[in-house]
C-alpha positions as CSV (number, residue, x, y, z in Angstrom):
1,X,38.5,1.3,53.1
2,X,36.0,3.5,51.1
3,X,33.6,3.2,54.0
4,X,36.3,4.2,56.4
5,X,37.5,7.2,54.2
6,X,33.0,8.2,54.0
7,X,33.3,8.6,57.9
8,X,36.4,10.5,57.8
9,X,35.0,12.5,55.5
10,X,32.3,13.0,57.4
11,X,33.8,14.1,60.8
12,X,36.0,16.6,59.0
13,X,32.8,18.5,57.3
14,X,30.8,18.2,61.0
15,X,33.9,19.9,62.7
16,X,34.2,22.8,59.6
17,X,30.5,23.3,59.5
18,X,29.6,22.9,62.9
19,X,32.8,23.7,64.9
20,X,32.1,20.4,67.2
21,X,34.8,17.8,67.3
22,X,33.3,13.9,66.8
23,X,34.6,11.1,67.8
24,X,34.5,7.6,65.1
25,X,32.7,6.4,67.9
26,X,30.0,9.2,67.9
27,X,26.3,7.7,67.8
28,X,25.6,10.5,64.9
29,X,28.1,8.8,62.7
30,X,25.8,5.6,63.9
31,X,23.3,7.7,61.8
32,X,25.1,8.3,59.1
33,X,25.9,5.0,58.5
34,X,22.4,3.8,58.4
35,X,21.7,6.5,56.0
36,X,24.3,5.3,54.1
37,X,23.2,1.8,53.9
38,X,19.4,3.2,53.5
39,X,20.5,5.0,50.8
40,X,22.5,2.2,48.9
41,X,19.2,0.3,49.6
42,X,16.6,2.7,48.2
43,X,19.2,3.0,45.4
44,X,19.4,-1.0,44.4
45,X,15.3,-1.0,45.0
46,X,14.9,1.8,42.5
47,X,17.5,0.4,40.3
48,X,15.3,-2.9,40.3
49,X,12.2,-0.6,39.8
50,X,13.2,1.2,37.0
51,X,15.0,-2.4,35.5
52,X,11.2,-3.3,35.7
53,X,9.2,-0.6,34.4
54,X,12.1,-0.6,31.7
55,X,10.9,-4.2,30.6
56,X,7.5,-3.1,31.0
57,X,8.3,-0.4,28.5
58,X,10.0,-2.4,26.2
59,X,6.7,-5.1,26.3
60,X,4.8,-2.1,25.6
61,X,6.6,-0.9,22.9
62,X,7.1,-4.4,21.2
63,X,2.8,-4.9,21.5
64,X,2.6,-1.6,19.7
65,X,4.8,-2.0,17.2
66,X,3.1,-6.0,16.0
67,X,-0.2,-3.9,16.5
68,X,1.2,-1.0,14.4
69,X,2.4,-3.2,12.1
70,X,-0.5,-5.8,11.8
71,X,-3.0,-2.2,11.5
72,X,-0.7,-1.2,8.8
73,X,-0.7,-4.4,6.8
74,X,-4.5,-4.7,7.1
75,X,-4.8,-1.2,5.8
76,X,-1.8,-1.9,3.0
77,X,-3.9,-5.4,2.6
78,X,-7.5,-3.3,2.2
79,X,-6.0,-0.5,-0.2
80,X,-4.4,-2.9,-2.5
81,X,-7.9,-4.8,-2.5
82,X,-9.5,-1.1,-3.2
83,X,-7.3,-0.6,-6.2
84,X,-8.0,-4.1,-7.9
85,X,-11.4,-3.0,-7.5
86,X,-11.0,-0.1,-9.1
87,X,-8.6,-1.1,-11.8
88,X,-10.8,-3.6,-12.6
89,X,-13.5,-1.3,-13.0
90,X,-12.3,1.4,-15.1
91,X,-10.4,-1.9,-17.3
92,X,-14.5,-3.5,-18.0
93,X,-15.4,0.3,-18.5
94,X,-12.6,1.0,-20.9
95,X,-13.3,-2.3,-22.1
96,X,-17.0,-1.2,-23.0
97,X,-15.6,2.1,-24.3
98,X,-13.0,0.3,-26.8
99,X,-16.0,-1.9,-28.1
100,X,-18.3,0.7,-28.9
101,X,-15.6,2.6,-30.8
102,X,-14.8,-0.3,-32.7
103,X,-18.0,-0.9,-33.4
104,X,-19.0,2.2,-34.6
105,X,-16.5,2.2,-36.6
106,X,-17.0,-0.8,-38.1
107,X,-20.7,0.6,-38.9
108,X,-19.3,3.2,-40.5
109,X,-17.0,1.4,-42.8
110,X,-19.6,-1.2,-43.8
111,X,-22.0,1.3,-44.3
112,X,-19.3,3.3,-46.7
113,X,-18.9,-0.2,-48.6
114,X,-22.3,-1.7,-48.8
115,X,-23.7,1.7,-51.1
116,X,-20.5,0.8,-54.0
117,X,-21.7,-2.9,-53.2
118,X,-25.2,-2.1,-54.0
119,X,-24.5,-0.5,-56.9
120,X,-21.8,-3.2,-57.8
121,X,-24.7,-5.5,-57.8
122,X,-26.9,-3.2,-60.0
123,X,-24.4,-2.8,-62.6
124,X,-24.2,-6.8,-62.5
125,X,-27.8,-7.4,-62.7
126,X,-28.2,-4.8,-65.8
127,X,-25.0,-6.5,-67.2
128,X,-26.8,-9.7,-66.9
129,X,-29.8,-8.7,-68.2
130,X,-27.7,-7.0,-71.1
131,X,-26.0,-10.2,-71.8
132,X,-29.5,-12.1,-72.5
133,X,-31.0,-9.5,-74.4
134,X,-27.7,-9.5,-76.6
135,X,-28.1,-13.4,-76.2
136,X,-31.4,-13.3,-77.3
137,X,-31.0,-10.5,-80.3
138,X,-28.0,-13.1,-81.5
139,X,-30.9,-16.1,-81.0
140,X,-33.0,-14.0,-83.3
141,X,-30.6,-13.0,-85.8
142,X,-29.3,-16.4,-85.8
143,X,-32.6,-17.7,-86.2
144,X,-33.4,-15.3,-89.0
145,X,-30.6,-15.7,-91.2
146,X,-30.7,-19.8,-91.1
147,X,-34.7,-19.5,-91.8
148,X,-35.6,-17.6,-95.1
């Protein structure tokens, strides 16, 4: 029915544009039947075309995105391998840094306490040696006043 209504169609605009009167048995609308069908052809075949490249497209698109992707987690992957490096790095150096504060420090401090400890030591020396010579002067006196 459509296909009858086309041709209809058709001999009305030939006879407004063209002032000629055509019958439905006219070879021209032979023609334009075949261009119809020509046309509905060339239409399904670049339908099916472009249904193609569309899958191509979408192929394409799915490779780059898993190559994208795989790039981007080898990157991800090599940063993060970069930073544990690094961090690892300024953690020894830090490390290092802490140690030979502490260090110094404790330098410092021992060399603070070892001059009162020095001196502790003196002071018990000559207290020791005090001690016997008041030992020994209470030997003598002992030995003096038992001894006329």
């Amino acid at each position: 029915m459509n296909h009858d209504h086309e041709i209809e169609e058709t001999i009305k605009e030939i006879a407004a544009k063209h002032g000629i009167a055509v019958g439905r048995d006219d070879p021209i609308l032979i023609l334009q039947t075949l261009n119809n069908r020509l046309m509905q052809d060339s239409q399904k075949a670049q339908q099916e075309m472009l249904d193609q490249y569309k899958s191509e497209l979408e192929g394409i698109s799915h490779r780059w995105s898993t190559d994208a992707k795989e790039k981007a987690e080898r990157i991800l992957n090599a940063s993060l391998d970069a930073s544990k490096a690094t961090m690892e790095r300024l953690m020894r150096a830090g490390a290092k840094e802490v140690v030979t504060t502490i260090k110094a420090e404790v330098d410092a401090s021992l060399n603070r306490i070892s001059h009162p400890i020095k001196d502790a030591n003196r002071i018990g020396l000559m207290n020791i040696a005090a001690s016997c010579i008041t030992l020994l002067a209470a030997a003598v006196l002992l030995w003096i006043t038992t001894h006329p």
